[in-house]
MARBA-3410 file (N, C-alpha, C, O; in Angstrom, 1 decimal):
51
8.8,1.0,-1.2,8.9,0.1,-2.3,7.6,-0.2,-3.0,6.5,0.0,-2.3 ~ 7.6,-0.4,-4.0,6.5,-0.6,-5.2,6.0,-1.8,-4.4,6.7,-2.5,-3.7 ~ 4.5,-2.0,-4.5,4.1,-3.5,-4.5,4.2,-4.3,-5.6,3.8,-4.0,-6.7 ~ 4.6,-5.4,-5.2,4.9,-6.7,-6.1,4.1,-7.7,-6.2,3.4,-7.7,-5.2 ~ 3.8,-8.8,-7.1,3.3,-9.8,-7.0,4.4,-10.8,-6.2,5.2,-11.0,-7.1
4.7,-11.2,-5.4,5.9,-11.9,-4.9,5.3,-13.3,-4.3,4.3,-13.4,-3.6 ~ 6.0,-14.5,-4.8,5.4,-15.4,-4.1,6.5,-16.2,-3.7,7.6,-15.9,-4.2 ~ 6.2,-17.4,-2.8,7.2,-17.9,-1.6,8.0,-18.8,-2.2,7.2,-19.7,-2.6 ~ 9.2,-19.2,-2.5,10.0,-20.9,-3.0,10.6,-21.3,-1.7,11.0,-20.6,-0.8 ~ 10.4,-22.7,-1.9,11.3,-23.0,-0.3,12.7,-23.9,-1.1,12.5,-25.0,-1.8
13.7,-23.5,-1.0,14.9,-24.2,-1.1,15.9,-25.1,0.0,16.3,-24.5,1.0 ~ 16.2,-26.2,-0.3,17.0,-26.8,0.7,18.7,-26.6,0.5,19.5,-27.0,-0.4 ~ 19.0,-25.8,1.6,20.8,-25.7,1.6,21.3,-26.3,3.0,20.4,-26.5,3.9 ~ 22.4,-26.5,3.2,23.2,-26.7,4.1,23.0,-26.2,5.2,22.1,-25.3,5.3 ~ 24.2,-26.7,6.7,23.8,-25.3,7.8,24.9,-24.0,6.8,24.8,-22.7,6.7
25.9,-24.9,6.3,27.0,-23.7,6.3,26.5,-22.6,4.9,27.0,-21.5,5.0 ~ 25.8,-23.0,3.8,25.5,-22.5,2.8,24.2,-21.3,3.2,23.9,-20.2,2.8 ~ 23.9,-22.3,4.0,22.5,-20.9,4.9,23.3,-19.8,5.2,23.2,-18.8,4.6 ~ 24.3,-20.1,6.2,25.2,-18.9,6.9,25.9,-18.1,5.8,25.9,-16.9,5.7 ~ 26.6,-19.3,4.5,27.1,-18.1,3.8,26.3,-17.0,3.0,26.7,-15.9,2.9
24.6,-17.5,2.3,24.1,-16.8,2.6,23.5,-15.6,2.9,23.3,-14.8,2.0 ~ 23.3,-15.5,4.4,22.6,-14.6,4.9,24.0,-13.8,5.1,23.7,-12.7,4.9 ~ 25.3,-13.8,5.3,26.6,-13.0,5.1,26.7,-12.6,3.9,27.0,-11.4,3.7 ~ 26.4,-13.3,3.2,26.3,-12.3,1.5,25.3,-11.3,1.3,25.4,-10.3,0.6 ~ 24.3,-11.6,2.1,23.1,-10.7,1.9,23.6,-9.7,3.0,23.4,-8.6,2.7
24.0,-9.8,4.0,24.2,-9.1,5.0,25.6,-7.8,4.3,25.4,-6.6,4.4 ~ 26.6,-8.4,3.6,27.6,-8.0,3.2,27.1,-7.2,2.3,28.1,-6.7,1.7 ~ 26.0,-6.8,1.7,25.7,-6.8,0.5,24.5,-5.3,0.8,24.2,-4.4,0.1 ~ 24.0,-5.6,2.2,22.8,-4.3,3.0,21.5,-4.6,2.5,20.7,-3.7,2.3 ~ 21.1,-6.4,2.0,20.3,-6.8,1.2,19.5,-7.8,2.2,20.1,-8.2,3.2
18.4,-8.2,2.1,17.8,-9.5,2.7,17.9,-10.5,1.7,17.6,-10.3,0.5 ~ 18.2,-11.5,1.9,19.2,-13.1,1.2,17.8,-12.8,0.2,18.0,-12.3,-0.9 ~ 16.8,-13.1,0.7,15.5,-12.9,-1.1,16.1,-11.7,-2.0,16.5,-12.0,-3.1 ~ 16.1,-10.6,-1.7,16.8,-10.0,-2.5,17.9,-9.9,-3.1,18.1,-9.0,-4.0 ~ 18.9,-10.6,-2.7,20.5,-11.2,-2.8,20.0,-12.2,-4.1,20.6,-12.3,-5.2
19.0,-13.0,-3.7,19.1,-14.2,-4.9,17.7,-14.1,-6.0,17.3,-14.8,-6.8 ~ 17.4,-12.9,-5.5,16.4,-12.1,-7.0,17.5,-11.2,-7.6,17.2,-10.8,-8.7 ~ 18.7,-10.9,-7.3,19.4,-10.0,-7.7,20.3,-10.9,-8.5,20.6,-10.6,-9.7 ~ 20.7,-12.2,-7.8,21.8,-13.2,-8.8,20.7,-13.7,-10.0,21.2,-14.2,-11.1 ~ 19.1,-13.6,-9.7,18.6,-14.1,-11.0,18.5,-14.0,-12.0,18.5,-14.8,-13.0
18.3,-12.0,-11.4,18.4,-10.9,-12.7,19.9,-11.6,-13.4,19.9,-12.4,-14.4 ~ 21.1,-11.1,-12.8,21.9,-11.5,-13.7,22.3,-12.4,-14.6,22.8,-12.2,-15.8 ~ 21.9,-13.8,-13.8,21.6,-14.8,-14.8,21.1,-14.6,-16.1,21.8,-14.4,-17.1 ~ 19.5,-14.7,-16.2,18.7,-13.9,-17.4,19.6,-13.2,-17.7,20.1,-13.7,-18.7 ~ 20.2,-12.0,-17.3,20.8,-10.9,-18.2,21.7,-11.9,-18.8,21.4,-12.0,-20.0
22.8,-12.7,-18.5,23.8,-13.3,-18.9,23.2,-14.1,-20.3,23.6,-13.9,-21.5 ~ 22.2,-15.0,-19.7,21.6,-15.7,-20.8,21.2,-15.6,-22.0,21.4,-16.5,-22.8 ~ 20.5,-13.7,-22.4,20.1,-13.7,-22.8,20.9,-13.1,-23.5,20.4,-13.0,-24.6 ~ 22.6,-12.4,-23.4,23.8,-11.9,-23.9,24.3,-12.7,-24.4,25.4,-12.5,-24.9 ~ 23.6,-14.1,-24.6,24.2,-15.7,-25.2,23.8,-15.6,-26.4,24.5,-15.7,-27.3
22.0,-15.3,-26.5,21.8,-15.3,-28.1,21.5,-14.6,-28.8,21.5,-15.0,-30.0
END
């Protein structure tokens, strides 16, 4: 993988929202950071299909 500039966010979730999660990332052959750099991308993409 390319090197990145990557830096750390700390977010507070649940026990059960942790679990679901790391099952999404798991379901997915992703590590959860990459699972929710991947739902960001889309976001932005969505957003930006707004204007």
């Amino acid at each position: 993988m390319a090197e990145r500039n990557l830096e750390n966010m700390t977010i507070t979730l649940t026990k059960e929202e942790k679990k679901a999660l790391k099952q999404a990332a798991l379901d997915n052959d992703m590590s959860a950071s990459e699972l929710v750099r991947k739902w960001i991308a889309e976001y932005w993409k969505k957003q930006e299909a707004k204007k």
